[in-house]
C-alpha positions as CSV (number, residue, x, y, z in Angstrom):
1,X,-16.8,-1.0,-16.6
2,X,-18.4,-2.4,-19.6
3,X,-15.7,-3.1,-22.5
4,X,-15.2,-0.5,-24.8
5,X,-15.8,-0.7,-28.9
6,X,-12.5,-0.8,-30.3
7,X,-11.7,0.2,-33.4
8,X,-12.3,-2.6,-36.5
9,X,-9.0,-4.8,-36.5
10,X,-7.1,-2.6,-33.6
11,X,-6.2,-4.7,-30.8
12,X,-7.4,-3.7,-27.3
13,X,-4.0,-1.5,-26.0
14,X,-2.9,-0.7,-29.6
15,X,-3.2,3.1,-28.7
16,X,-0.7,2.9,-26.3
17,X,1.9,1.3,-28.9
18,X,1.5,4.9,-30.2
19,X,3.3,6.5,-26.8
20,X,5.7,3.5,-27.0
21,X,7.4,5.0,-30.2
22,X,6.8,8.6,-29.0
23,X,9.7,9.9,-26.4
24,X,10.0,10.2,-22.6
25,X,9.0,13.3,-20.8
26,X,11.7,15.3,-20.0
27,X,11.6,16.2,-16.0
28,X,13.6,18.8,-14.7
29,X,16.5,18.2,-12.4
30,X,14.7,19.3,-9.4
31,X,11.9,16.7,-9.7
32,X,14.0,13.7,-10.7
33,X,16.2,14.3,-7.4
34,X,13.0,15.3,-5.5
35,X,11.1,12.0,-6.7
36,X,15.0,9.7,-6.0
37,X,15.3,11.5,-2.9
38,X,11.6,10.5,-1.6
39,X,12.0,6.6,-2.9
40,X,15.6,6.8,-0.6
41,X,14.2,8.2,2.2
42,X,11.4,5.5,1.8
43,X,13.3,2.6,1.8
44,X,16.1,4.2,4.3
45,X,13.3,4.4,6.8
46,X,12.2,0.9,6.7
47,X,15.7,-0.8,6.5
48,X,16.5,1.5,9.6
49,X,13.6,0.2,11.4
50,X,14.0,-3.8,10.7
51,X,17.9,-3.2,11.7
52,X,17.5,-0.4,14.7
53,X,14.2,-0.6,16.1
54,X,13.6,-4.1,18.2
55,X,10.9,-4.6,15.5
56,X,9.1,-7.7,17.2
57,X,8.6,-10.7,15.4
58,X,4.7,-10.9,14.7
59,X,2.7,-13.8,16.2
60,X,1.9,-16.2,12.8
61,X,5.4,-15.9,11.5
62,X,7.1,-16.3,14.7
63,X,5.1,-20.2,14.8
64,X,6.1,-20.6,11.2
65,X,9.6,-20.4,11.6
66,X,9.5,-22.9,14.5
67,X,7.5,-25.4,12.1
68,X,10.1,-24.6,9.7
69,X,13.1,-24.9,12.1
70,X,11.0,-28.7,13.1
71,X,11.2,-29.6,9.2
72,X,14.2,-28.5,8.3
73,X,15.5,-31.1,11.5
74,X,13.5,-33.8,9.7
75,X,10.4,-33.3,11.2
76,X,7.2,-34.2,9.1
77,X,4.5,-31.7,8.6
78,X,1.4,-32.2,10.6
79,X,2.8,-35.0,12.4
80,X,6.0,-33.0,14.4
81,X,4.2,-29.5,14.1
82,X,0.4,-29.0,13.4
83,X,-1.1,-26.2,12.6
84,X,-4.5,-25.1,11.2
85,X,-2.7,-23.8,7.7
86,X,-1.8,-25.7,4.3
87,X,2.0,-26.8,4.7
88,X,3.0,-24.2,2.3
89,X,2.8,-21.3,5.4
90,X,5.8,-24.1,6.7
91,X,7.8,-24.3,3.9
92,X,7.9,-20.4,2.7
93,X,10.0,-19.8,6.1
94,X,12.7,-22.5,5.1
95,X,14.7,-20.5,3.5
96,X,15.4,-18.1,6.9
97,X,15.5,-20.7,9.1
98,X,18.3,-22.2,6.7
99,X,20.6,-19.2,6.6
100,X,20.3,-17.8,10.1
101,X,21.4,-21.4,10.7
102,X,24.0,-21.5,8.0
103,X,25.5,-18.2,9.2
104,X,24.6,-18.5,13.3
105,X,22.6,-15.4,12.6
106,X,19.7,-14.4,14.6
107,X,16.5,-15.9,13.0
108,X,14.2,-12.6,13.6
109,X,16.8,-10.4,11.7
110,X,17.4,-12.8,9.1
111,X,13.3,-13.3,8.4
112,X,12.7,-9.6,8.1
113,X,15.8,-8.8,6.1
114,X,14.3,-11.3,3.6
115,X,11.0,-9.3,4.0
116,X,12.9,-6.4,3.2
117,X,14.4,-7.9,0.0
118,X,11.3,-9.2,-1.0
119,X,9.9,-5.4,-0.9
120,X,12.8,-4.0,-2.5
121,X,12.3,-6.8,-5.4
122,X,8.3,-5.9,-5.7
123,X,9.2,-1.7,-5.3
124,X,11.9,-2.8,-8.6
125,X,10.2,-4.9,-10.4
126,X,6.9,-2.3,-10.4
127,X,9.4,0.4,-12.0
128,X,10.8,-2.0,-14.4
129,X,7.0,-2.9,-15.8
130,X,5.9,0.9,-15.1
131,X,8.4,2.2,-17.9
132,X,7.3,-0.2,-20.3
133,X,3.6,0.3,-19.3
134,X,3.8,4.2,-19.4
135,X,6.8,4.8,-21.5
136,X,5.5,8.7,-22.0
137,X,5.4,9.1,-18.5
138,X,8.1,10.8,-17.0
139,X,10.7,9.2,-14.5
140,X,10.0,11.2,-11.2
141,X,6.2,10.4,-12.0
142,X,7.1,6.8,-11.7
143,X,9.2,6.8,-8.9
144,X,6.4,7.8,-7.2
145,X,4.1,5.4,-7.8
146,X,6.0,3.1,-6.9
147,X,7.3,5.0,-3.8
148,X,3.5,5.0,-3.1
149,X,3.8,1.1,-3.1
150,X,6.6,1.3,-0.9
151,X,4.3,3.4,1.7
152,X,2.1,0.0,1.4
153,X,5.4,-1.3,3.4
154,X,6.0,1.2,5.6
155,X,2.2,1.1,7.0
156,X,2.6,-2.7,7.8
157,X,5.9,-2.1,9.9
158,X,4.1,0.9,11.6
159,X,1.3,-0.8,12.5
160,X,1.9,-4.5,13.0
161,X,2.2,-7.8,11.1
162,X,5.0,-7.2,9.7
163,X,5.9,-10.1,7.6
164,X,2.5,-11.5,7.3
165,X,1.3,-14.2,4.9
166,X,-0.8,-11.2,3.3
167,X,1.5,-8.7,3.4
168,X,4.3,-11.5,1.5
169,X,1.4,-12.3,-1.3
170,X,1.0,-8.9,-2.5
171,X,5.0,-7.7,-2.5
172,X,5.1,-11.0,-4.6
173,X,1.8,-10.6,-6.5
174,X,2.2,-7.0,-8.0
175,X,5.1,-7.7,-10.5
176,X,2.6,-10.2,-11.6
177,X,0.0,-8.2,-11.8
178,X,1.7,-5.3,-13.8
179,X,3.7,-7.9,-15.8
180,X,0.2,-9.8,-17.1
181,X,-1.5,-5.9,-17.7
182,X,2.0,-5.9,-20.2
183,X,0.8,-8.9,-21.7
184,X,-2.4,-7.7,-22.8
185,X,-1.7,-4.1,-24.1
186,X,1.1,-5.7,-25.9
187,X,4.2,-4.4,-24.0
188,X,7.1,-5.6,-23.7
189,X,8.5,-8.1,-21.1
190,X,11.8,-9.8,-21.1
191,X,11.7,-13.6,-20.6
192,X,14.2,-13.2,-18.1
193,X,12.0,-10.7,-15.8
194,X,8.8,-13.2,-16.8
195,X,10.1,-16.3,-15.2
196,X,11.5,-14.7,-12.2
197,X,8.0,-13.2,-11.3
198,X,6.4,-16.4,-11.8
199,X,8.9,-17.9,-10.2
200,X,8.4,-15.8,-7.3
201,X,4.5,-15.9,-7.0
202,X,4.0,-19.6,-6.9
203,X,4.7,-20.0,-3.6
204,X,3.1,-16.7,-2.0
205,X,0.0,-17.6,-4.1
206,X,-0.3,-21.0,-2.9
207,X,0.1,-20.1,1.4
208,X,-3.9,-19.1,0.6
209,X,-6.0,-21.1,-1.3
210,X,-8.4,-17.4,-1.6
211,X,-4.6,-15.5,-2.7
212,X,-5.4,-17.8,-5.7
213,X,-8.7,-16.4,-6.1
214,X,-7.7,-12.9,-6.2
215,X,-5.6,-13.8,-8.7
216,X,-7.7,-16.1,-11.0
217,X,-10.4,-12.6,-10.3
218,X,-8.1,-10.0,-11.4
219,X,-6.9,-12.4,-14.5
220,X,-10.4,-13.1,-15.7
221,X,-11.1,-9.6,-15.5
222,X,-8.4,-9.0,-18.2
223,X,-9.1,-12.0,-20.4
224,X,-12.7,-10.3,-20.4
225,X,-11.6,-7.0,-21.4
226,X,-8.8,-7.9,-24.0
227,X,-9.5,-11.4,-25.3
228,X,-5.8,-12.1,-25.4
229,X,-6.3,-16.0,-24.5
230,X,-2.6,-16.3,-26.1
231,X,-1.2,-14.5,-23.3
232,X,-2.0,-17.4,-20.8
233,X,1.2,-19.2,-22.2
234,X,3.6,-16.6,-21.4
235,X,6.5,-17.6,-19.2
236,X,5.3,-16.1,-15.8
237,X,1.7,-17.8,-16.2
238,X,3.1,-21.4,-16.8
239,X,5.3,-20.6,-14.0
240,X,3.0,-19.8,-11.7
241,X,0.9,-22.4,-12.8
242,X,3.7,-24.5,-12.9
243,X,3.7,-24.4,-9.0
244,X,0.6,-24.8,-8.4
245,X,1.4,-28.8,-10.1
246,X,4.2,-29.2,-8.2
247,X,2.3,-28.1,-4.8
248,X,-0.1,-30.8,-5.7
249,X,2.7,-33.7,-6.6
250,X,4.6,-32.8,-3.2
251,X,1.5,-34.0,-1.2
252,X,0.7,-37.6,-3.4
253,X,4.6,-38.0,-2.7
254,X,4.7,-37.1,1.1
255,X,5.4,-39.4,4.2
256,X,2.2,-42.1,4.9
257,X,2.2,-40.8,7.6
258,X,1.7,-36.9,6.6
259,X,-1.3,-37.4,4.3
260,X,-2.7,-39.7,7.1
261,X,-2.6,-36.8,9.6
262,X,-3.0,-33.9,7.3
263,X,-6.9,-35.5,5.0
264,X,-7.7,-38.2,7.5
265,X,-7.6,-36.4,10.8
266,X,-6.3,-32.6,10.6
267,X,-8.1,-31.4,8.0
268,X,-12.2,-32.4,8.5
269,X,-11.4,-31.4,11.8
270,X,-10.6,-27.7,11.1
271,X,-13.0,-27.7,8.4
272,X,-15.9,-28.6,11.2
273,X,-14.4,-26.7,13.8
274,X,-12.6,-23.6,12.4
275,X,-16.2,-21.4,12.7
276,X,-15.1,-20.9,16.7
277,X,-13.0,-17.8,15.5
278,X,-15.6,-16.5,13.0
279,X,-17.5,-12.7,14.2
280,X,-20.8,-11.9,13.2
281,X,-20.0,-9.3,9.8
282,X,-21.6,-6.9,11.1
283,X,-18.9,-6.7,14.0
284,X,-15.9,-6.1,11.7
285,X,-17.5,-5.7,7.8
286,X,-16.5,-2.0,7.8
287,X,-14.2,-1.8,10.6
288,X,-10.6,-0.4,9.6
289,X,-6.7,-0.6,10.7
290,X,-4.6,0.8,13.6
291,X,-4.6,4.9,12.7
292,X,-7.3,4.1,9.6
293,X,-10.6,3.2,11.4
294,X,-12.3,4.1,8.4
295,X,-10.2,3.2,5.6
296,X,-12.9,0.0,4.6
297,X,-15.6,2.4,3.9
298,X,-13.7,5.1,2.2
299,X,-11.9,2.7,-0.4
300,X,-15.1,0.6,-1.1
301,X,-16.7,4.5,-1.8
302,X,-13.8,5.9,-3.6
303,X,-13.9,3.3,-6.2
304,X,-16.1,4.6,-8.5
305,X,-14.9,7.8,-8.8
306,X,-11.7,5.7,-10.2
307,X,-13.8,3.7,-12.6
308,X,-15.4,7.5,-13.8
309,X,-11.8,8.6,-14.3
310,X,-10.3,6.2,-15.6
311,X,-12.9,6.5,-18.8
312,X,-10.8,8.8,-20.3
313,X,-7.5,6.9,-19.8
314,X,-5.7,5.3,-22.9
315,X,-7.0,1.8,-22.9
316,X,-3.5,0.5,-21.1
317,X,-3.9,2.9,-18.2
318,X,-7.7,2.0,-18.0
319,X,-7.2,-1.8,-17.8
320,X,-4.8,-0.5,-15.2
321,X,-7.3,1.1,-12.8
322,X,-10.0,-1.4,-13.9
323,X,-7.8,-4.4,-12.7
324,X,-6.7,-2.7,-9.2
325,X,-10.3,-2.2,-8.6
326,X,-11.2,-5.5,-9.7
327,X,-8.8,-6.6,-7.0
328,X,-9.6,-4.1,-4.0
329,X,-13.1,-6.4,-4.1
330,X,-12.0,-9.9,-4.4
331,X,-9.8,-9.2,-2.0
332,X,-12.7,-7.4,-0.2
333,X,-14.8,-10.4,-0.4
334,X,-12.6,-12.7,0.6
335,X,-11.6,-10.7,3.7
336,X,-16.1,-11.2,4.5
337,X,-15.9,-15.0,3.7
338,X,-13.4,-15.6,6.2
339,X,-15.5,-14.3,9.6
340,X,-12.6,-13.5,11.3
341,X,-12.3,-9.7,11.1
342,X,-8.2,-9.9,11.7
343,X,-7.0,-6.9,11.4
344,X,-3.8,-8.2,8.7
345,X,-6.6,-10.1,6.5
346,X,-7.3,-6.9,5.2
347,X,-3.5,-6.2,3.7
348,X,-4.4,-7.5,0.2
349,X,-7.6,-4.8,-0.1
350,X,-4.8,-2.2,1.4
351,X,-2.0,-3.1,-1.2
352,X,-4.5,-2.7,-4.4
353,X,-5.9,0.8,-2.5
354,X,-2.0,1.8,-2.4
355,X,-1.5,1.1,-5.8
356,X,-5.0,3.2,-6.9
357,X,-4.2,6.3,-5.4
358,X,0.0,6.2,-6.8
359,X,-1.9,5.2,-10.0
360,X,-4.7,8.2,-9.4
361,X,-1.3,10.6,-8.3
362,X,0.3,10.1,-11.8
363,X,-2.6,11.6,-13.0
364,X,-3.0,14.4,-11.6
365,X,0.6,15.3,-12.2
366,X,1.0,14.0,-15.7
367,X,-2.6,13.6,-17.1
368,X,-0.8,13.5,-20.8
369,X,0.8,10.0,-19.5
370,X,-2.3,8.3,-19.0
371,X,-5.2,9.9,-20.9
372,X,-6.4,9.0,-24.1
373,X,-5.4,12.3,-25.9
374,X,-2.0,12.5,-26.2
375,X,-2.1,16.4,-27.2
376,X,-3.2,17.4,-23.2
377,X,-1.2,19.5,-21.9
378,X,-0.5,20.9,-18.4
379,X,1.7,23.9,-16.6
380,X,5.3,22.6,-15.5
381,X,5.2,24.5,-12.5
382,X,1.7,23.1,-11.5
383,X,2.8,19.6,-12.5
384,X,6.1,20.2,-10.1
385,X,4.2,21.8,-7.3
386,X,1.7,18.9,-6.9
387,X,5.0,16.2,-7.3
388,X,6.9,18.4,-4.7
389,X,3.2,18.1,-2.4
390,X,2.9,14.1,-3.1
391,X,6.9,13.9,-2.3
392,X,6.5,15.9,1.0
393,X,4.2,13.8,2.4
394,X,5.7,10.2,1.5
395,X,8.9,11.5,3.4
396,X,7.0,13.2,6.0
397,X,5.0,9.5,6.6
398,X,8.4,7.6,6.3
399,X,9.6,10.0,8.9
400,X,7.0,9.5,11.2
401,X,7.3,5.9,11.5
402,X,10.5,5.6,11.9
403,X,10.3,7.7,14.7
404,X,7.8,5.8,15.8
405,X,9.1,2.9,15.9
406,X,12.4,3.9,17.5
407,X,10.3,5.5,19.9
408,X,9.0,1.4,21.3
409,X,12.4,0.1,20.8
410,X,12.8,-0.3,24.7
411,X,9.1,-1.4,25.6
412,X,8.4,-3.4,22.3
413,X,9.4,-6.9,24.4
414,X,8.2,-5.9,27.8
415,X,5.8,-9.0,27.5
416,X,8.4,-11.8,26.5
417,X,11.4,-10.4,27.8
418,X,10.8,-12.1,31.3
419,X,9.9,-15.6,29.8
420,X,13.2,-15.5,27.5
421,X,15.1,-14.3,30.6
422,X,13.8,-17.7,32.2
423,X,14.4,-20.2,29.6
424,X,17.7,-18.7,29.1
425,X,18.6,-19.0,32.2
426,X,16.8,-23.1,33.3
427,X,17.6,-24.4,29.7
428,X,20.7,-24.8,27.5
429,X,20.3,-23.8,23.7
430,X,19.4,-27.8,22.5
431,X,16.7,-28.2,25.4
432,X,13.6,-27.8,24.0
433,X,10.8,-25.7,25.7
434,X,7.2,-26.4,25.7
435,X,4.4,-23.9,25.5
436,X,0.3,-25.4,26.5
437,X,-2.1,-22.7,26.3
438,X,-5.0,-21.5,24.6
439,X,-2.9,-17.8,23.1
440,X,0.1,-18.4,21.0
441,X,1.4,-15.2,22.4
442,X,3.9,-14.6,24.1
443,X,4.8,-18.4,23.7
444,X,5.8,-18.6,19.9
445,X,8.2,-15.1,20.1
446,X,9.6,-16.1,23.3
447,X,10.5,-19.8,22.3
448,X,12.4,-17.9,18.7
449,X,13.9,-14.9,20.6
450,X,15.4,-17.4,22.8
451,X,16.5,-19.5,20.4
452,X,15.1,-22.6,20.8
453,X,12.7,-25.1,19.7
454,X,9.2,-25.8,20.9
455,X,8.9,-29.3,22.6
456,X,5.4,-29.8,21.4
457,X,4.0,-29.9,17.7
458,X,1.5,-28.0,18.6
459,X,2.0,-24.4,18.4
460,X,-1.0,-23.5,21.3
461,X,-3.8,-25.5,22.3
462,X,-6.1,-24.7,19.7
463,X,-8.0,-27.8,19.4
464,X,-9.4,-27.4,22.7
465,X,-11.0,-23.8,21.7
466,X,-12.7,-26.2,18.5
467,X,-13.4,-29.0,21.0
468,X,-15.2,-27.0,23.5
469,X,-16.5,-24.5,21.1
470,X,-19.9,-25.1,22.5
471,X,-19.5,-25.8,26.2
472,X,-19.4,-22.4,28.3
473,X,-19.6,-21.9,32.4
474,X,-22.6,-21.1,34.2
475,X,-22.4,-18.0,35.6
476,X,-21.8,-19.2,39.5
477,X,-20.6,-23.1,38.7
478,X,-16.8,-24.0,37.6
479,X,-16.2,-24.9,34.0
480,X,-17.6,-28.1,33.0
481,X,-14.2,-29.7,32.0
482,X,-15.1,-33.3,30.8
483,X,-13.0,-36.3,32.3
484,X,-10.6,-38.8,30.2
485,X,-13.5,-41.3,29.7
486,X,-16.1,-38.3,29.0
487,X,-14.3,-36.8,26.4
488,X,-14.5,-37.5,22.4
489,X,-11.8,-39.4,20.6
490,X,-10.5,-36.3,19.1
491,X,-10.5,-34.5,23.0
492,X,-8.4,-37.7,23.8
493,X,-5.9,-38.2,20.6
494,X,-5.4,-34.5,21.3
495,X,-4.3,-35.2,25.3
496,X,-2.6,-38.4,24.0
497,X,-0.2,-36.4,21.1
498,X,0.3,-33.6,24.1
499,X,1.4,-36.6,26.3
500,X,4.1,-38.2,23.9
501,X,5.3,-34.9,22.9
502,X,6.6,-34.6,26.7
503,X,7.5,-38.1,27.0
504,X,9.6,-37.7,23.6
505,X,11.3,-34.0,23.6
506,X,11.4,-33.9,26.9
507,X,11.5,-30.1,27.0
508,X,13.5,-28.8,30.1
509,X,10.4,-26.2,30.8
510,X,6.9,-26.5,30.3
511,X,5.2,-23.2,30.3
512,X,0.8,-23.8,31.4
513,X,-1.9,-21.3,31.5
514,X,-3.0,-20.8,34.7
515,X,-5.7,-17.9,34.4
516,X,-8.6,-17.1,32.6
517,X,-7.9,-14.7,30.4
518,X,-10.2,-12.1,28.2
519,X,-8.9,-13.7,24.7
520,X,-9.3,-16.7,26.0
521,X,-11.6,-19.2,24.4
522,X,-13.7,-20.7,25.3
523,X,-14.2,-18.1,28.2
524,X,-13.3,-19.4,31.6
525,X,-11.0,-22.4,30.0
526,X,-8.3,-22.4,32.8
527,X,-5.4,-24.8,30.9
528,X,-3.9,-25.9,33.9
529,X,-6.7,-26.6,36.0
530,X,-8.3,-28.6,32.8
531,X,-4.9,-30.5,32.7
532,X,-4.9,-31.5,36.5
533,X,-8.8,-32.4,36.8
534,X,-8.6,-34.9,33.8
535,X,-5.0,-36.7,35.5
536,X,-2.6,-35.6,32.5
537,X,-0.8,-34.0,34.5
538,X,-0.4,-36.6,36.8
539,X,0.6,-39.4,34.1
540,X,2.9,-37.1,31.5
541,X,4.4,-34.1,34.1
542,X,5.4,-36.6,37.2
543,X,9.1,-35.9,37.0
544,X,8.7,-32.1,35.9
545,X,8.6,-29.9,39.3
546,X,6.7,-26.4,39.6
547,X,9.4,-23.9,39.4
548,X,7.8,-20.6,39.3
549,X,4.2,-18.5,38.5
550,X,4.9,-16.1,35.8
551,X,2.5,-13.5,34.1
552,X,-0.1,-16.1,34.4
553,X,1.5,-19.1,33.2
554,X,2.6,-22.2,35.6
555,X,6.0,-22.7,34.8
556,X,7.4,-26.4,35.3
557,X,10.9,-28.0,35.5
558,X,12.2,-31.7,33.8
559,X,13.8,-33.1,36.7
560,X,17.4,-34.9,35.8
């Protein structure tokens, strides 16, 4: 991808002012409703899933809404709800928590109706840059690239994490991305459309610190190719930018005691500890999705076969392909620099490979919209054939998971639908609930479908998994739980927060871990055995009663 020799005094893009004063494709009838029809369909499937289908809430976002639901009840961040995160993952579910109170509206609907909105603004705001980007390019041609980028959309609600900090960054990122591409091959963008993407990335970009990354990586990439420095002081850069300050400002102005928690004590002690979770890479380096086990391999080797392509695209479509690639391996790289191997980590890499093969598909339909010679031609029944192929399947995918979908809407809460039967039926809607166990599922959903509020600001007990992350069980002896005066000041402050959480919220139900469990960590950590050999139990549960054993949780009762 070395930069190409540009004409003397021709500006990098200045071919592709040439299409700009050159007409539209005309399309025929057929493919314009064909191509309208597909995007419909699309869209019809996924809003008929979030409304119809039971879509459960995923895991992450279902604790993020309770921190938010904490805060937005004047709680302060890592001091009335911890979390291993930055504060922004808190504060980007506000604005649900906020109207599903506003309205009494269920908060699970109202979050992934605002998914939904955020995917019909991306899916827009793509088409809106795409016809200033392409403006030879025909409109069904379009329409389904960015149908294609729907499809990103519809995999996620298939497959899982719907809603997912990943899954938010890109739907927010790629107006960006396509608007800063516009920037430097000297396309037009309103400064109305500027400032509301960079208005709308800030946040998304700033729930990661590596989201910024893949940004700054992409970016750099097209400073390098173009030299447009200038274009750095466009509206939807010094938005986003713009953020990033204000991010900063809100911690020197938090609560004393928020930035005494979150750099004093939370975060060296994630930053020491958070390796627990990592996998050896080879364990999950090249290992794929749900129904793509070997997607990984085959995007990292389809790559340059789009670089080879894209040689003979005009320089705005080449910067194009060059920039999505540039950001299928940041995002790549960061996915191996985490250690984690979760599956949704992955989404960004995904979103980019989405967006190469719609980019790829406009090619093969319409090579005259993207190659350098704008004299190419190509038959119009060939050119419709291949659209009606590409349509076919998009509708035939959005089919299938719809169907798929409605297919679990019975079974999808099998799991929590006996714990929210339970606190429905011990605790009143302002009685909090409390959840102690190493697995944040089915605790975090059950505690939001139920509609109430976790009693402790913890959202599981992850500390223990970092505070025990090198003490395992013999294979014959019981765990070596350490006692109150063995244990480290952090084990302690830990059981001591725990402790006034109870004593403070008083949560009607207390839900404990009473089995060891496959995911649990470390392996052979029983919760509520650990709790009743070190005497918490005894001197924070005395007036809470056992109630009942449920699906290997100890469930326990505030006494009046």
């Amino acid at each position: 991808m070395s930069r190409p020799q540009e004409p003397p005094g021709q500006a990098f893009g200045a071919e592709d002012q040439v299409y700009a004063r050159s007409p539209r494709r005309c399309a025929r009838r057929g493919d314009l409703g064909f191509a309208l029809g597909t995007m419909g369909a699309t869209l019809c499937a996924l809003l008929i899933v979030i409304l119809f289908s039971n879509l459960p809430l995923n895991l992450d976002c279902a604790l993020f809404l309770d921190c938010a639901r904490k805060l937005v009840r004047g709680g302060i961040p890592y001091v009335d709800c911890v979390d291993v995160n930055p504060p922004m993952s808190f504060y980007i579910h506000i604005p649900a928590v906020f109207v599903s109170d506003l309205f009494g509206m269920d908060g699970t609907i109202v979050f992934h109706l605002m998914v939904a909105a955020l995917i019909a603004y991306s899916s827009g705001m793509l088409l809106h840059l795409l016809l200033r980007l392409y403006p030879s390019a025909s409109i069904p041609v379009l329409l389904v690239v960015t149908t294609t980028w729907i499809s990103f959309s519809v995999y996620v609600v298939c497959f899982g994490w719907f809603g997912e900090r990943e899954q938010l960054f890109m739907l927010a990122y790629v107006p960006f991305l396509f608007c800063r591409q516009a920037r430097h091959v000297g396309a037009h963008v309103g400064s109305t459309a500027a400032a509301v993407i960079g208005a709308i990335l800030g946040p998304f970009a700033l729930v990661k610190p590596h989201f910024c990354v893949i940004a700054l990586a992409v970016e750099a990439w097209m400073l390098f190719r173009t030299r447009r420095f200038s274009s750095l002081l466009r509206a939807e850069a010094l938005l986003a930018v713009g953020w990033g300050v204000a991010y900063a400002v809100s911690f020197a102005v938090a609560p004393a005691e928020m930035k005494e928690a979150f750099w004093g004590r939370w975060l060296p002690f994630v930053a020491r500890n958070y390796n627990v979770f990592d996998l050896p890479l080879k364990d999950f380096a090249l290992r794929g999705l749900p129904a793509l086990p070997h997607y990984v391999p085959l995007a990292l080797m389809s790559l340059p076969a789009c670089v080879f392509i894209a040689r003979k695209f005009s320089s705005g479509a080449r910067l194009n392909v060059e920039a999505l690639v540039v950001g299928t391996l940041a995002a790549y790289g960061m996915f191996l620099i985490q250690h984690k191997g979760w599956p949704y980590q992955v989404y960004p890499m995904l979103g980019f490979s989405f967006l190469l093969a719609g980019i790829m598909a406009m090619a093969a339909i319409e090579p005259a919209s993207v190659f350098a010679e704008p004299t190419l031609k190509e038959p119009r029944g060939l050119r419709s054939a291949l659209l009606a192929v590409i349509c076919s399947v998009l509708i035939a995918g959005s089919c299938l998971v719809a169907a798929h979908r409605l297919s679990k809407r019975d079974t999808v809460r099998s799991e929590t639908d006996p714990f929210i039967e339970l606190i429905e039926k011990y605790s009143s809607p302002d009685e909090r609930v409390a959840w102690i166990s190493p697995s944040l599922n089915p605790g975090t959903q059950a505690v939001i479908y139920a509609k109430r509020i976790s009693g402790s600001r913890f959202s599981g007990a992850w500390p223990l998994a970092m505070l025990y992350k090198d003490v395992s069980r013999t294979a014959a002896g019981p765990f070596p739980y350490r006692t109150m005066k063995q244990a480290p000041e952090e084990e302690r402050l830990f059981l001591s927060d725990l402790g006034t959480d109870m004593q403070r919220n008083r949560p009607r139900l207390v839900f404990i871990h009473a089995v060891d469990a496959p995911t649990t960590r470390p392996a052979g950590f029983i919760m509520e055995e650990y709790l009743q050999k070190n005497g918490w139990m005894k001197e924070y549960m005395s007036n809470y009663a056992f109630l009942v054993a449920l699906n290997g949780y100890s469930v326990y009762r505030l006494e009046d």
